[in-house]
Structures are given as C-alpha cells and as structure tokens.
MIDOSE-1310 file (N, C-alpha, C; in nm, 2 decimals, decimal comma, always signed):
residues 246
xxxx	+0,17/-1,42/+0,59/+0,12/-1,30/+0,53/-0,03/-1,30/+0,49; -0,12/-1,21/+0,50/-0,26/-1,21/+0,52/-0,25/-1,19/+0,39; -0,33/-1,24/+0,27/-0,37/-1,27/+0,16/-0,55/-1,14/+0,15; -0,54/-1,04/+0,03/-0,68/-0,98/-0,02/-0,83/-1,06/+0,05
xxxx	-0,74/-1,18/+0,01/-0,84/-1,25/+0,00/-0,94/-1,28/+0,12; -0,82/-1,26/+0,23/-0,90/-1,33/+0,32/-0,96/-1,24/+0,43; -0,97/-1,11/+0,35/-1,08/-1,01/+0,43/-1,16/-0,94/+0,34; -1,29/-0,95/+0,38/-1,42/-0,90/+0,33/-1,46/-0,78/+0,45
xxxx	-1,54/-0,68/+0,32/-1,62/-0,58/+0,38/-1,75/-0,64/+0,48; -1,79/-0,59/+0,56/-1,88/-0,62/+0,65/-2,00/-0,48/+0,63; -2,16/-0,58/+0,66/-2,23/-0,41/+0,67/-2,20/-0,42/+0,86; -2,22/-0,28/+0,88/-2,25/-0,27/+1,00/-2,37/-0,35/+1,07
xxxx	-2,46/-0,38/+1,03/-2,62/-0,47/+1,08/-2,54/-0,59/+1,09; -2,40/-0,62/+1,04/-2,35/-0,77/+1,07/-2,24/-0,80/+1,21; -2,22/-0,65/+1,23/-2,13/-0,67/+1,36/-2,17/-0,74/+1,50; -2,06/-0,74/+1,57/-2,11/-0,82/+1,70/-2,19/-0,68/+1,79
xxxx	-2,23/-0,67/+1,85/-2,32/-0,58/+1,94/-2,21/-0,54/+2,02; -2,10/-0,58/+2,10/-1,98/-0,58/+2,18/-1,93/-0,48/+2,09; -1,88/-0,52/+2,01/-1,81/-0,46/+1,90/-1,85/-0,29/+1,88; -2,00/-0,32/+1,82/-2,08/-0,15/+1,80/-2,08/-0,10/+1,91
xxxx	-2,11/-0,16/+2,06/-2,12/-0,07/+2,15/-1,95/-0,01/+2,19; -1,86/-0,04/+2,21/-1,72/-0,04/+2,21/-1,68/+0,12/+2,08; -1,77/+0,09/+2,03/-1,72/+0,22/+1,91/-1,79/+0,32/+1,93; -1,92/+0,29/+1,98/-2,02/+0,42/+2,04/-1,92/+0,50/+2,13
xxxx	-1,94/+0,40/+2,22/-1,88/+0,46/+2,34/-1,74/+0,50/+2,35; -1,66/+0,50/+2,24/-1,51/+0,55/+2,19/-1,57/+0,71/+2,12; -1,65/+0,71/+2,03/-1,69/+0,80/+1,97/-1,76/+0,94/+2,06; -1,85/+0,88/+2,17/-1,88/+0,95/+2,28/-1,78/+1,01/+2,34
xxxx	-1,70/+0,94/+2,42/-1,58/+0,96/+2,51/-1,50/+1,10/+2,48; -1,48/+1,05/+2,30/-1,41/+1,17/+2,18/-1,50/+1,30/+2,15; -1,58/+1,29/+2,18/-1,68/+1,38/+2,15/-1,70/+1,46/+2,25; -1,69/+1,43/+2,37/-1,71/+1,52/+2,49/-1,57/+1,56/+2,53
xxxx	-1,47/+1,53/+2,46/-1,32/+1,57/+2,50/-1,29/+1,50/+2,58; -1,27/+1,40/+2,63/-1,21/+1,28/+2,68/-1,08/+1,24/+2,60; -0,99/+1,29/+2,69/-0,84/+1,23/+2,57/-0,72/+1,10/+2,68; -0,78/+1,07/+2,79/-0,73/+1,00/+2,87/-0,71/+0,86/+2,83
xxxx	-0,55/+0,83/+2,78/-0,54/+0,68/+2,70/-0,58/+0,57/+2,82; -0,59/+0,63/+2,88/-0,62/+0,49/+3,00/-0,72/+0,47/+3,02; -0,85/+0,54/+3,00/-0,95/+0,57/+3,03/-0,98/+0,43/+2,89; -0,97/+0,41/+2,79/-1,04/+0,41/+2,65/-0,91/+0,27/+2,64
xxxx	-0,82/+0,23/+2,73/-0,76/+0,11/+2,75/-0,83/+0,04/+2,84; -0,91/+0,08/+2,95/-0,97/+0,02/+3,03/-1,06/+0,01/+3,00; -1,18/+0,04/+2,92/-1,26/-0,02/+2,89/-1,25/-0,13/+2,77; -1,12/-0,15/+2,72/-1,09/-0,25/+2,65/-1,08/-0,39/+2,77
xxxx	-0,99/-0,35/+2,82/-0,94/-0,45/+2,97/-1,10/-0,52/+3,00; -1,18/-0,40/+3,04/-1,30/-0,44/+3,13/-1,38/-0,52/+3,04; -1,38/-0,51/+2,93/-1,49/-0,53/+2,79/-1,42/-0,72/+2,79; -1,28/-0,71/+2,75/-1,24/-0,84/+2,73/-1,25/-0,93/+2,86
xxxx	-1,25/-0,87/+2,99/-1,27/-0,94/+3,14/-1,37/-0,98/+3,15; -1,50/-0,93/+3,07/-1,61/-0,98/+3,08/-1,70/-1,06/+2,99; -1,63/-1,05/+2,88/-1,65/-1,15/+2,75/-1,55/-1,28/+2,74; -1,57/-1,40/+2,82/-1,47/-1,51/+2,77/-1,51/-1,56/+2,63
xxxx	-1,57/-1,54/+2,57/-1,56/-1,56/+2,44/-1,50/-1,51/+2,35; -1,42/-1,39/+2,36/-1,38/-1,30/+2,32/-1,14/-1,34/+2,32; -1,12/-1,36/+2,24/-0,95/-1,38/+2,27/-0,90/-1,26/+2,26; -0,93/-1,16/+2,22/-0,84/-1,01/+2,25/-0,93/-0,91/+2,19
xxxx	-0,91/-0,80/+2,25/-0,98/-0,64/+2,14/-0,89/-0,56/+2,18; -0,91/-0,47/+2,09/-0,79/-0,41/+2,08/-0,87/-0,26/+1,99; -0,72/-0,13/+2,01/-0,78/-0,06/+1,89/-0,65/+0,01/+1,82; -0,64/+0,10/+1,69/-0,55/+0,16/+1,68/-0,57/+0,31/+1,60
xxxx	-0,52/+0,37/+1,67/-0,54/+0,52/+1,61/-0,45/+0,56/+1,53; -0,50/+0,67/+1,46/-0,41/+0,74/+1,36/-0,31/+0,81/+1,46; -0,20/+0,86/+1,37/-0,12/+0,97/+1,41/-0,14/+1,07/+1,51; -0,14/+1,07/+1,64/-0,15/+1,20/+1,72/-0,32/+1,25/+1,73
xxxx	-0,41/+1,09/+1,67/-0,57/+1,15/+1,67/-0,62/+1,16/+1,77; -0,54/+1,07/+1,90/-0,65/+1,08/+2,01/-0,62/+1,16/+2,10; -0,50/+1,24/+2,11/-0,45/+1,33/+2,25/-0,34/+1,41/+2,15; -0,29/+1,39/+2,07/-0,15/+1,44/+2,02/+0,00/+1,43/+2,10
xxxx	-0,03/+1,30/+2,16/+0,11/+1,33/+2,26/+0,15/+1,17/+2,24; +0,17/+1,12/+2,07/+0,24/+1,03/+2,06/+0,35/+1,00/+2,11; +0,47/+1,18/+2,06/+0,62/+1,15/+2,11/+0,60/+1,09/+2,26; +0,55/+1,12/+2,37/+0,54/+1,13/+2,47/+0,54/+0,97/+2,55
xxxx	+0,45/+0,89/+2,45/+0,42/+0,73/+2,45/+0,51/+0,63/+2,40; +0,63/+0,69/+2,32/+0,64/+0,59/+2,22/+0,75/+0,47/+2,32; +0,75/+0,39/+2,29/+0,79/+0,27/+2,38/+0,76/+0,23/+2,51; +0,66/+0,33/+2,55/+0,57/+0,29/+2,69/+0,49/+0,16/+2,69
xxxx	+0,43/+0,14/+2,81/+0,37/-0,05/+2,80/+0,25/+0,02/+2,69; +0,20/-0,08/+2,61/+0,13/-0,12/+2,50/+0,11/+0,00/+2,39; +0,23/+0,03/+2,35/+0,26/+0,14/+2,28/+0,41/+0,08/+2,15; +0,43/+0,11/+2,09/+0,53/+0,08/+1,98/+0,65/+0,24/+1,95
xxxx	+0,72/+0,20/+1,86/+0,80/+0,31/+1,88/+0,71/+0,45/+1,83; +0,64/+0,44/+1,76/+0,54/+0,55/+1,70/+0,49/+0,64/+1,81; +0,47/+0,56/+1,93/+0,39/+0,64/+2,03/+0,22/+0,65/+2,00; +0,20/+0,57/+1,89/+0,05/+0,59/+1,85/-0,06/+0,55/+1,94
xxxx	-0,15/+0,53/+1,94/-0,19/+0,46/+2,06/-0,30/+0,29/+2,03; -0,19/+0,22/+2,02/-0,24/+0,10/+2,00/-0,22/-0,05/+2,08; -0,37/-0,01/+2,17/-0,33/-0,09/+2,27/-0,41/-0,26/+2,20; -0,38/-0,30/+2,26/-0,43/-0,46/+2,22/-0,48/-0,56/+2,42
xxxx	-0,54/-0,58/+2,45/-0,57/-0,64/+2,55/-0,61/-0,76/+2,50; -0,54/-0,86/+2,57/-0,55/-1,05/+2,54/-0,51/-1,15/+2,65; -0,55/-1,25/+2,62/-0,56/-1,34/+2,68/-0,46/-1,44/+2,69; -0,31/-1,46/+2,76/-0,27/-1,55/+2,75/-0,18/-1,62/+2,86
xxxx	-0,18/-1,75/+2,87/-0,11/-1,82/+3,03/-0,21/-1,81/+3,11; -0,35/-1,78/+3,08/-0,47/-1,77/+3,10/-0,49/-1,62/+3,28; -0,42/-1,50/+3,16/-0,44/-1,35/+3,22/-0,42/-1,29/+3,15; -0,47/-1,14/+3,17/-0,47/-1,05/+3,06/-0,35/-1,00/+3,08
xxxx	-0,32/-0,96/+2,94/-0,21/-0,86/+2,89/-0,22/-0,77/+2,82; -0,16/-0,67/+2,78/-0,15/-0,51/+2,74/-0,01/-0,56/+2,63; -0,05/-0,52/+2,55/+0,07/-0,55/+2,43/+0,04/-0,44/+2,29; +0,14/-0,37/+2,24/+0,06/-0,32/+2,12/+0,03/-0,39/+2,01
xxxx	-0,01/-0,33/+1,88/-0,06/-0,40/+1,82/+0,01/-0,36/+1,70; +0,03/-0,50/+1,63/+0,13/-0,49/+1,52/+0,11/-0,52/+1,41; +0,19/-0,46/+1,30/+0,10/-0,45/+1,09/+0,04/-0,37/+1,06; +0,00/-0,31/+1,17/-0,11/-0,18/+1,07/-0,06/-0,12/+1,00
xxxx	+0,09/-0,10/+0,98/+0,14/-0,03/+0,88/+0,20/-0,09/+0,75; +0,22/-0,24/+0,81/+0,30/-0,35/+0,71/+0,17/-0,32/+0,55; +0,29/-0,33/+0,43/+0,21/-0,34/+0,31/+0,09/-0,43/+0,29; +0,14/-0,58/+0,31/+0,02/-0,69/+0,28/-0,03/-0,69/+0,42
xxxx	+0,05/-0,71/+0,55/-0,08/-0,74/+0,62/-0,15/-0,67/+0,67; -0,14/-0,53/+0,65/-0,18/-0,45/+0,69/-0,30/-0,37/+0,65; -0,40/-0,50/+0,55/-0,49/-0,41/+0,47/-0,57/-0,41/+0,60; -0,62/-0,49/+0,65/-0,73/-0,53/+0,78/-0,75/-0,36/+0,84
xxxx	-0,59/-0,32/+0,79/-0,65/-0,16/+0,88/-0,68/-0,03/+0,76; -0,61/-0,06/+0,67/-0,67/-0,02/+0,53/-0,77/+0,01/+0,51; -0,84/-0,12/+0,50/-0,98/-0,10/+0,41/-1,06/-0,04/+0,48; -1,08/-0,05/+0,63/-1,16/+0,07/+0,72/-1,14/+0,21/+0,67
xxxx	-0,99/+0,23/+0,69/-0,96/+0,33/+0,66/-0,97/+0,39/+0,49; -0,95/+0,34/+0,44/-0,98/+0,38/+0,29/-1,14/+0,40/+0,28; -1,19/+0,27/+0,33/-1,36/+0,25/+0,24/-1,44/+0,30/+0,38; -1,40/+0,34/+0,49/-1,51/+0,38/+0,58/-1,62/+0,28/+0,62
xxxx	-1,55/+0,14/+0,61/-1,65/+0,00/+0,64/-1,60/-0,05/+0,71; -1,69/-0,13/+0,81/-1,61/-0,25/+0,86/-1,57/-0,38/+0,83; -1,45/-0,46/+0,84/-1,46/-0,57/+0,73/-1,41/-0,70/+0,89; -1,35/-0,80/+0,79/-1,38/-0,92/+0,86/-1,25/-1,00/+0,80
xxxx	-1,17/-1,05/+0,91/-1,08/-1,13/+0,84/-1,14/-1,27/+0,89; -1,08/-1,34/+0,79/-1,10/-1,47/+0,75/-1,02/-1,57/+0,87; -1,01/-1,66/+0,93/-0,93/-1,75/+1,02/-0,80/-1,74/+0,95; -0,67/-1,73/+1,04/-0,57/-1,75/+1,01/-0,54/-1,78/+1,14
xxxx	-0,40/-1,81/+1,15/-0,32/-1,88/+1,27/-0,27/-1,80/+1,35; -0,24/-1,80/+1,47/-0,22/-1,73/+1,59/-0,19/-1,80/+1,77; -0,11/-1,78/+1,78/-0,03/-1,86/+1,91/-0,08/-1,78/+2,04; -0,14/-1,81/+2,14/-0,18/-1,79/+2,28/-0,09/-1,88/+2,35
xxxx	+0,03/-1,82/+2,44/+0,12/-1,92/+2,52/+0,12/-2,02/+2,42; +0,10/-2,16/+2,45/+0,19/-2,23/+2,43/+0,06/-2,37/+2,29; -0,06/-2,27/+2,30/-0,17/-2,26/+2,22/-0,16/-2,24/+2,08; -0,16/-2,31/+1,97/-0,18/-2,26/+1,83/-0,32/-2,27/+1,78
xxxx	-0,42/-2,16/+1,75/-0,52/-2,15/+1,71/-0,56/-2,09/+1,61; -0,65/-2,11/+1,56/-0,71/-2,00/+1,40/-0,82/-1,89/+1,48; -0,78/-1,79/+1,46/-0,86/-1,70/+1,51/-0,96/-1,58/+1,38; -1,04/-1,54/+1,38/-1,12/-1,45/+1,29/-1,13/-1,31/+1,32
xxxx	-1,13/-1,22/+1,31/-1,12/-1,07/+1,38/-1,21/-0,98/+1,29; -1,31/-0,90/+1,35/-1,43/-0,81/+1,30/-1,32/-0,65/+1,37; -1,36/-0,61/+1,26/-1,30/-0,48/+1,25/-1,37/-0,33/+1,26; -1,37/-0,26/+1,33/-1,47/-0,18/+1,25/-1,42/+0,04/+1,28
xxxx	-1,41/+0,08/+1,17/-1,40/+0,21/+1,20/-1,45/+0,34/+1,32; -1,35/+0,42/+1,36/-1,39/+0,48/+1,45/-1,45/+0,62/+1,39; -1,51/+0,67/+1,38/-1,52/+0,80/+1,29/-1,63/+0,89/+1,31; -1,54/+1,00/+1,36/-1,63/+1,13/+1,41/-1,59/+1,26/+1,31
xxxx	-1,72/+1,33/+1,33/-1,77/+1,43/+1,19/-1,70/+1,43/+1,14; -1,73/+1,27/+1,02/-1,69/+1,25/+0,88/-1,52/+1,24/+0,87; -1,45/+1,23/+0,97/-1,30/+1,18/+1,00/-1,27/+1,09/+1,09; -1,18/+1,02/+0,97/-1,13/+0,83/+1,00/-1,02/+0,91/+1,17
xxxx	-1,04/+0,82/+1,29/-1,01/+0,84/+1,43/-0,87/+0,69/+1,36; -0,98/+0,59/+1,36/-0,90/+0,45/+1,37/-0,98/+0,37/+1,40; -0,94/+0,26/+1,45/-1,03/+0,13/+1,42/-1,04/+0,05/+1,58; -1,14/-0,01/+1,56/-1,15/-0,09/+1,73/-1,18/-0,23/+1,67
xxxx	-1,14/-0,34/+1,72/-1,12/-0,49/+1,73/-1,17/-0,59/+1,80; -1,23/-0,69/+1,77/-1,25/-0,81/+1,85/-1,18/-0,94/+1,76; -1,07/-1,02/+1,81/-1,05/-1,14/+1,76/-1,13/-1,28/+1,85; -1,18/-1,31/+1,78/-1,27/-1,47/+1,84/-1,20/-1,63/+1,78
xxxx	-1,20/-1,68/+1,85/-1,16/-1,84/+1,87/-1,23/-1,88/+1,74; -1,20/-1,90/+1,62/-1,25/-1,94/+1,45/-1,28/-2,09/+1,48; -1,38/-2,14/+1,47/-1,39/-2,28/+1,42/-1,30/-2,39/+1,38; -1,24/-2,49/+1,42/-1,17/-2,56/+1,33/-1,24/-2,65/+1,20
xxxx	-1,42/-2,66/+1,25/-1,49/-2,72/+1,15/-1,54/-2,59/+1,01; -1,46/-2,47/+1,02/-1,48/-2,38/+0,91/-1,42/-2,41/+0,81; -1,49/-2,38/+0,69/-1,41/-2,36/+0,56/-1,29/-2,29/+0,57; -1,25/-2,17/+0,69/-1,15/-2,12/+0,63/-1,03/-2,16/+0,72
xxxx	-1,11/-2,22/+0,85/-0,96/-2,30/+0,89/-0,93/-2,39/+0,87; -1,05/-2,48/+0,78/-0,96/-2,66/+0,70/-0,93/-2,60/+0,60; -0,88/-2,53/+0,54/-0,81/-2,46/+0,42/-0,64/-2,41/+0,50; -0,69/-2,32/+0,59/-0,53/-2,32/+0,68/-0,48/-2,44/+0,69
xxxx	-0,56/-2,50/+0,81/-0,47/-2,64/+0,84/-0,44/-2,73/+0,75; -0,50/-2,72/+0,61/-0,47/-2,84/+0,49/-0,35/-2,75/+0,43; -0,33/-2,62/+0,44/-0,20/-2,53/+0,36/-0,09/-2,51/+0,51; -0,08/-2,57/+0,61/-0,01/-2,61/+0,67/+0,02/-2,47/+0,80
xxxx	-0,08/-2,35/+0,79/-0,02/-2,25/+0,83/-0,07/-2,25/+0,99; -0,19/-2,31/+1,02/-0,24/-2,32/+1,09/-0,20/-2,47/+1,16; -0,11/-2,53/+1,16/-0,11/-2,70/+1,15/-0,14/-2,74/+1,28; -0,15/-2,67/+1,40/-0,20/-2,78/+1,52/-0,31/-2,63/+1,61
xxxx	-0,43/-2,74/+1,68/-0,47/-2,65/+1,71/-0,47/-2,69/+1,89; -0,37/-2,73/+1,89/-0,34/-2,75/+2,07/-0,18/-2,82/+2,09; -0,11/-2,77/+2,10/+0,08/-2,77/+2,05/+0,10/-2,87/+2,17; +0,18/-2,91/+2,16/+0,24/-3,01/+2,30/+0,17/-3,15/+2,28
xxxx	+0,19/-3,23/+2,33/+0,10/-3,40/+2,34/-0,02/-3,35/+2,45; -0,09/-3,43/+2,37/-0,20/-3,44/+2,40/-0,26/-3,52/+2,49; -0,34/-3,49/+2,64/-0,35/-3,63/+2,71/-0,52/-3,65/+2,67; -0,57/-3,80/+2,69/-0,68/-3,83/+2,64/-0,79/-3,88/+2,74
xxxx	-0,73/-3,87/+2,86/-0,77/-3,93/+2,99/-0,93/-3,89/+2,98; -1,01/-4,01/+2,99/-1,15/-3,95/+3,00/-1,18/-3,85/+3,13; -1,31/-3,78/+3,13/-1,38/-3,73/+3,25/-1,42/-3,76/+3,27; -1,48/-3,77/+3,41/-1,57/-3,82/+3,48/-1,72/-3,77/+3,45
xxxx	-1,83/-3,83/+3,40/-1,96/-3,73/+3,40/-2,00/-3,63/+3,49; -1,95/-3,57/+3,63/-1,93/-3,40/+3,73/-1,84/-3,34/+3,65; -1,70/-3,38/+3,59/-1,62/-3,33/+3,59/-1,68/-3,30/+3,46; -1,70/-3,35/+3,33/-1,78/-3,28/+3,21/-1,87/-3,20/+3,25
xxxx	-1,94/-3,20/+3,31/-2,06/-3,09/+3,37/-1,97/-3,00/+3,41; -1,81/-3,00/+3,48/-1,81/-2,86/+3,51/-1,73/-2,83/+3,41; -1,69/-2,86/+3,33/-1,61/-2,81/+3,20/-1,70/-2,75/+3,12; -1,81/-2,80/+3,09/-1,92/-2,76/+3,03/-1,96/-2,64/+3,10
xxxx	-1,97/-2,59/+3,19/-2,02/-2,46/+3,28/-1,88/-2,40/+3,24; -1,75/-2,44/+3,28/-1,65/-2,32/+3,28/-1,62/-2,27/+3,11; -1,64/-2,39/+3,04/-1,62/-2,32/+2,91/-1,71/-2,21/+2,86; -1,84/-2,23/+2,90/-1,91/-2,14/+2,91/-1,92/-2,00/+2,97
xxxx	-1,78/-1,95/+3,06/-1,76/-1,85/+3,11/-1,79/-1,83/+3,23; -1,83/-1,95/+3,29/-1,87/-1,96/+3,47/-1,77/-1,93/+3,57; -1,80/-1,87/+3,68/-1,73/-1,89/+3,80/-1,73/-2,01/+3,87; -1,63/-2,04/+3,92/-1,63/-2,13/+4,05/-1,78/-2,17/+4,14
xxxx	-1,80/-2,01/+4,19/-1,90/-1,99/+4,26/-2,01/-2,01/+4,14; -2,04/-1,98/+4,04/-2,15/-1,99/+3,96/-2,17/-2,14/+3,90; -2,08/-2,18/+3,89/-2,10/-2,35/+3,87/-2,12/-2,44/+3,97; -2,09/-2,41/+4,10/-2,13/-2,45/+4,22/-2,25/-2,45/+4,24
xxxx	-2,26/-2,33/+4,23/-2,46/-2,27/+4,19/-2,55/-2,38/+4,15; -2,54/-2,37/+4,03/-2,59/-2,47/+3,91/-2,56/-2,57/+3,95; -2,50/-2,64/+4,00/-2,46/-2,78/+4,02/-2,48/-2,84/+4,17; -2,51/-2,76/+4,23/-2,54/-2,77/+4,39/-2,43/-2,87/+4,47
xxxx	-2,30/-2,79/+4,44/-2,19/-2,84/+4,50/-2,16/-2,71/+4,51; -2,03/-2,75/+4,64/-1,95/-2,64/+4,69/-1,89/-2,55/+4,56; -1,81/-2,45/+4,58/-1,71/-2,39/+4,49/-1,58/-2,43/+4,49; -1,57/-2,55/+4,61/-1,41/-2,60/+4,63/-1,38/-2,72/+4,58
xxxx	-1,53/-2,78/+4,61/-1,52/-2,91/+4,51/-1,52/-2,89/+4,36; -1,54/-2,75/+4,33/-1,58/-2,76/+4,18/-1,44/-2,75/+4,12; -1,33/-2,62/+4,26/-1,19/-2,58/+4,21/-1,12/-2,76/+4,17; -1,15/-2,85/+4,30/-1,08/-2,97/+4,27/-1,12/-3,06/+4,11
xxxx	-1,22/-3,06/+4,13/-1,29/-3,08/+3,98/-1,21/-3,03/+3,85; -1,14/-2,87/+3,84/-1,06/-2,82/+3,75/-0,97/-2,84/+3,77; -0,90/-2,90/+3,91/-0,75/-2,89/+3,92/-0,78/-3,07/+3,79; -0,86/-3,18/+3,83/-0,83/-3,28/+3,79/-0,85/-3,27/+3,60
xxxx	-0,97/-3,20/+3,55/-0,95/-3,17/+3,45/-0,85/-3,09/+3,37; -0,76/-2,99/+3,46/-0,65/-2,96/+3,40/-0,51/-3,06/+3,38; -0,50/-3,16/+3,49/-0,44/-3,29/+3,44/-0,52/-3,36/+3,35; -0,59/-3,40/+3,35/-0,64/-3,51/+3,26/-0,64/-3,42/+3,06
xxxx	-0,66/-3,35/+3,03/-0,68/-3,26/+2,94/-0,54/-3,19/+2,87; -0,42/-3,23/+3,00/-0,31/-3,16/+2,96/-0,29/-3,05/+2,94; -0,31/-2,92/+3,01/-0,34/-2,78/+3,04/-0,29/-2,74/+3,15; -0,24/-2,60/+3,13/-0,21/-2,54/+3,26/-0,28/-2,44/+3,35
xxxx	-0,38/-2,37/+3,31/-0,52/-2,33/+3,30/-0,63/-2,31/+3,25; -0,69/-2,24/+3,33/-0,86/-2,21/+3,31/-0,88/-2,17/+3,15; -0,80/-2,09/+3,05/-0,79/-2,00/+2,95/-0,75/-2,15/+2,83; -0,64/-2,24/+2,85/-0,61/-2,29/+2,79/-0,70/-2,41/+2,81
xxxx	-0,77/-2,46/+2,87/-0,88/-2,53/+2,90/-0,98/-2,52/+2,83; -1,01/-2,38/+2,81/-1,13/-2,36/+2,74/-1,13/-2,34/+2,60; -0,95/-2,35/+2,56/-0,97/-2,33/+2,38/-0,93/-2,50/+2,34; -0,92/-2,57/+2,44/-0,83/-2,70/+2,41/-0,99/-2,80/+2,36
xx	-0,91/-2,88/+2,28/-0,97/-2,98/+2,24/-0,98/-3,14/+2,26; -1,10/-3,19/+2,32/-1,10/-3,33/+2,41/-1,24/-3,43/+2,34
C-alpha cells in the first residue's frame, strides 16, 4: 500500500522533458479534436520504444473525457471494466505490452492520481517495489496532469528504474517490501573486457548495429557477445540485462 508519504508535489520546471512533451502533445491532439484512442496509445508505445531508460508510461483519463465511448471499451486490450481509457505501455520478458492501469481509484493507493487531480500539480512517487517478468525492482514514477481550459482531462506517466543506492529504496529493502532486486540465483561469471564494452553500449540503449559501430566489430559478433553475457549474468534478455545487477 503506497503510504502519503511517499509522494510529493513536483514544480513543473522539475519534470522530465519526455514527460512535458508527452502532455503537450496530448493537450494539442485534444484540442484540435483528435478523439482516436489509438492514436494517443501509440504515441505512448512509440515514446517508450524509443526511451530505454524509461520502464513504462502510461496515462489515465477521467470518465468518458477523451471520446465518451467508455461503455464501448470496457474489457477491450488495455482497458479495465470501466472502459476508461487507461492504457499503460511496459516493458517486460524484454517486449512491450499494453496492459491497463490499476489503483487509480483504490483509497490509499490511489492518491498518485489524486493529488494531480485535486491540486492541479504534478507530483512524484517515492521508489517502491515492482516485478517486470521474473524481475523485482524499485521503481519511481513522475506524474503529471493533463488539463485543457482550466479542466482536469487526467494524468500521463513515466515510471523509471529507482536507484538501489537511494534513500528511498534502502528504506524499502531494509522494510522488506522491495527485498530482491534480481529474483532467481544469481550467476557471477566474470566478463570478458569486449564483452563489458558491449554491455556497457547496450545498457546504454544501443543497437547491435550501433555498438558494432563504436566498437569496430561486426553486429554478429556483438549478437554472440550478448548471447554469452546473457549466460554468464543469468538472464534471458536484452530488457532484463539491462536492469540486472553484476
């Protein structure tokens, strides 16, 4: 259960730029009459395909605010019985998925969508715990209101990979909620100094071909290079590679 505590108001001057432009361009879309849910899902899709830094965004609207044809949605893919439109795009088994998004209505955990909506700000949750496949991580999520002339639409999301060296996830993991941040045994197998050079490029968000680049090796040598660090690291891909810890 998300605790008061562990979300603060945000100014806007402190959001991610991803984040602000994501709300512009929702606010635009809404403003020229654009009511196409797929249209305003795919640029979530396309936003998170292009940000590996990024572990999911997501958004959720009020009641019937963005088309009025909740009845119409309700238990469709990334939709809940409400029909509201709350899509969530994320990262997991290292591919995206479409899943909705859930608590915005729940009492306690549900302030994250609250306090937008009450205070007209964007706020910031604190690290808490969160499972990707077979992944247990502390994740942090920036929040921020959608709002056209002077009425709350709903809110758009970015959750990011939290620190384990944060205050607020050695506070999780010492209160036990967050307790492992890579599930299964662990292998310890060193790397080879190529093979950290290309872990080092892929965590970074590189392609095959773009680490090949930089490294002036093939793109096939670099695939075998990942096949060996996905054994050695104990991983089953690219996604869980790059949140795992070695």
């Amino acid at each position: 259960m998300i605790d008061s505590r562990s979300i603060r108001r945000d100014s806007s001057n402190d959001l991610d730029p991803i984040l602000v432009d994501l709300r512009a361009g929702f606010m635009a879309l809404y403003a020229v009459g654009v009511r196409d849910r797929s249209i305003y899902s795919g640029i979530l899709k396309e936003t998170l395909q292009a940000h590996s830094r990024f572990l999911s965004i997501w958004t959720v609207w009020e009641p019937n605010a963005l088309d009025g044809q909740d009845e119409a949605f309700r238990t469709t893919e990334g939709h809940d019985e409400s029909g509201r439109f709350v899509h969530c795009w994320h990262r997991a088994q290292g591919k995206q998925e479409l899943v909705p998004v859930v608590d915005y209505d729940a009492p306690q955990r549900g302030q994250w969508y609250r306090i937008p909506k009450q205070q007209l700000t964007p706020c910031h949750l604190d690290p808490i715990p969160y499972r990707f496949g077979n992944l247990a991580v502390c994740i942090t999520s920036t929040i921020t209101p959608i709002i056209y002339e002077g009425k709350f639409l709903g809110v758009v999301g970015i959750d990011f990979q939290a620190s384990k060296h944060s205050a607020g996830c050695r506070r999780a993991i010492r209160s036990g909620k967050c307790p492992a941040w890579a599930v299964g045994k662990k292998k310890t197998a060193t790397l080879t100094p190529r093979e950290n050079e290309v872990y080092h490029w892929m965590r970074n968000g590189k392609t095959n071909e773009e680490i090949g680049m930089i490294l002036g090796i093939s793109h096939h040598t670099v695939k075998n290079h990942i096949e060996h660090i996905f054994q050695k690291i104990g991983v089953n891909n690219r996604y869980e590679a790059m949140l795992a810890e070695i």
